[in-house]
VMD Tcl script that draws the C-alpha trace (Angstrom):
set ca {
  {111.01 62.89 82.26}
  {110.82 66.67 81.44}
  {113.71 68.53 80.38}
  {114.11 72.24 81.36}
  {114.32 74.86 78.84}
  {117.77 76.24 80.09}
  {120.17 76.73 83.24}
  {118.46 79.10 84.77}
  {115.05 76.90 85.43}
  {117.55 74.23 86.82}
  {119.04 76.78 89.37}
  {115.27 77.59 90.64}
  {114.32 74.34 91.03}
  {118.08 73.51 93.24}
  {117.10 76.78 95.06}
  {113.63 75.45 95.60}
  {115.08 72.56 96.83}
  {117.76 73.43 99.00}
  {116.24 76.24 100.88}
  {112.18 75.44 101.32}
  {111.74 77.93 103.92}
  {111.38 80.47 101.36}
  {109.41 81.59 98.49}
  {111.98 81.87 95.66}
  {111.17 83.17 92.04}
  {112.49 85.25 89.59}
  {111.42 89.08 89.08}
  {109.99 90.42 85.83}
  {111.79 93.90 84.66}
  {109.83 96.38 82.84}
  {110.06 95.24 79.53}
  {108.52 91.66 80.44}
  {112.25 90.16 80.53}
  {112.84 88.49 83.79}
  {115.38 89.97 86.32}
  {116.62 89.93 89.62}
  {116.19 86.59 91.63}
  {114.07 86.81 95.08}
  {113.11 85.00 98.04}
  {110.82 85.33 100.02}
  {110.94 83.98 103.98}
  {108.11 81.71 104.66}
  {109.60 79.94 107.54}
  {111.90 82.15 110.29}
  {113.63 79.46 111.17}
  {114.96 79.83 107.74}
  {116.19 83.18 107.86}
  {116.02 87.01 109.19}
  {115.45 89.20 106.28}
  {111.86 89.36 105.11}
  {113.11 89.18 101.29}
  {116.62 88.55 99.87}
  {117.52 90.05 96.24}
  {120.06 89.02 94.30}
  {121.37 89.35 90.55}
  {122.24 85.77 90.08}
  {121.32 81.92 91.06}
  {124.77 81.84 92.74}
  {124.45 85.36 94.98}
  {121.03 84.00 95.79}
  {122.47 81.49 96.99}
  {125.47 82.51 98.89}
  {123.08 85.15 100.72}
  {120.54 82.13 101.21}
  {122.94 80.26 103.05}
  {124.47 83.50 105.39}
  {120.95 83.74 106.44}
  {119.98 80.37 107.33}
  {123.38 80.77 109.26}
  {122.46 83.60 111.03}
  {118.54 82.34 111.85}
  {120.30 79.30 113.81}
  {122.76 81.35 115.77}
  {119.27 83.91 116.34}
  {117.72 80.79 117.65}
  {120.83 79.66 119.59}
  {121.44 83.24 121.34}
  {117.84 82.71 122.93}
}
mol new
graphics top color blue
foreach p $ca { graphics top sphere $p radius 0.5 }
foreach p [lrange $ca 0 end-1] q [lrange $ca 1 end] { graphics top cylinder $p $q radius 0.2 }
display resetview
């Protein structure tokens, strides 16, 4: 079994997990450092925004959710 170098490769791979209707990854800043954390919709079912960007795992997140929220109640209005 592997073991992942830190927290923040364990938060991808829950995000990964929990939300596979979108591309999710984390940015690389100018210096080569990475930064922000982005997803990407794949699936609209999964969401309305083309590409969420957040500062942390846990914003990710909490936006991730609000829009799989709002896709369902998109779907239900029609």
């Amino acid at each position: 079994m592997q073991k992942w170098a830190n927290a923040d490769d364990q938060a991808l791979i829950r995000l990964r997990v929990d939300f596979p209707g979108h591309r999710i990854w984390r940015s690389v800043r100018y210096d080569g450092r990475l930064g922000d954390w982005v997803a990407t919709l794949r699936d609209p079912a999964a969401g309305l925004d083309p590409t969420v960007i957040r500062a942390d795992p846990a914003a990710l997140r909490e936006a991730l959710a609000a829009e799989r929220k709002l896709a369902v109640q998109s779907t239900r209005a029609r």
